[in-house]
N, C-alpha and C positions, 0 to 999 in steps of 0.2 A: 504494500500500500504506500503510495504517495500522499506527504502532504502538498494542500494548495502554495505553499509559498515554496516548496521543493519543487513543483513544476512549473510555477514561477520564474524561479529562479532557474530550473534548465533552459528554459524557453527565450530567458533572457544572456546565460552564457552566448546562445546557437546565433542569438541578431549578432551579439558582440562581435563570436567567431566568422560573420557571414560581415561585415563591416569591412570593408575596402579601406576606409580611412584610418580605421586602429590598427588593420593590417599593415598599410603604409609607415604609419607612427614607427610600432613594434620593430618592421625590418628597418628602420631610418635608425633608430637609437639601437638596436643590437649591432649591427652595421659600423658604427660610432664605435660601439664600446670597444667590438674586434681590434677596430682600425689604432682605437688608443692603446690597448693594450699592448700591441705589437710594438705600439712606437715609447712606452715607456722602457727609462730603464730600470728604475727604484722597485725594488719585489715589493713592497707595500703596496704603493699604489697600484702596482699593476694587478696585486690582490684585490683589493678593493675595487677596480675596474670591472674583473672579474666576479665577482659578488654582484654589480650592478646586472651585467647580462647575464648574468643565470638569474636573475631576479622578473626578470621577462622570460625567460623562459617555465618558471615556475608558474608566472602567472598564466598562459597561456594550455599551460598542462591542468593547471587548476579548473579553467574555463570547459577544455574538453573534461576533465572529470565528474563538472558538475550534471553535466547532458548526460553522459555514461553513465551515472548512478543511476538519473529518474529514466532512462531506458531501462535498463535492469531490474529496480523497484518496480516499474509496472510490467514485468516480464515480456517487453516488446507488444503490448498489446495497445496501447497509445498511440495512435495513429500519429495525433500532432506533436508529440515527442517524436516520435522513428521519422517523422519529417524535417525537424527540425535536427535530427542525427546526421540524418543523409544530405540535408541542406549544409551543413558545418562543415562536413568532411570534403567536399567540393571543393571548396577554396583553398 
C-alpha cells in the first residue's frame, strides 16, 4: 500500500526527472565540478570538489528511488506510477 503523499511525491521525482532544465542544470554543475577537480592541485579541495559532484549524483539516485519505491509499493499495478517510470527512464 501506498500512501497519498508517497505517490505524490513519486509522481513528483518523474516531472523532476522528465525536466530538461534541471537536466541541463545537473550536467552544467557536474561538468564544472569534473573540470575543477582535474585542475586542482591541493587534495583538500579537490576532496571537497568531489563531495560536491557526488552530491548531485546522490540527488538524482534519490529522485529515481523515490519512483522505484511507489512502483514497487503498488506492485506495478498503478498505471500512473508505471507511467510516470517509463516517462523518467526516457530521458
Amino acid at each position: 500500500m501506498i500512501s497519498a503523499k508517497e505517490r505524490a511525491d513519486a509522481l513528483e521525482a518523474s516531472r523532476l526527472l522528465q525536466s530538461e532544465f534541471l537536466a541541463r542544470i545537473l550536467d552544467e554543475l557536474e561538468n564544472w565540478y569534473v573540470e575543477m577537480w582535474k585542475k586542482l592541485d591541493n587534495p583538500e579541495y579537490r576532496e571537497k570538489v568531489w563531495y560536491q559532484q557526488n552530491g548531485l549524483q546522490i540527488f538524482r539516485k534519490s529522485l529515481n528511488q523515490k519512483l522505484t519505491d511507489a512502483q514497487m509499493k503498488t506492485g506495478g499495478k498503478d498505471e500512473e506510477i508505471n507511467a510516470a517510470v517509463r516517462a523518467a527512464r526516457r530521458k
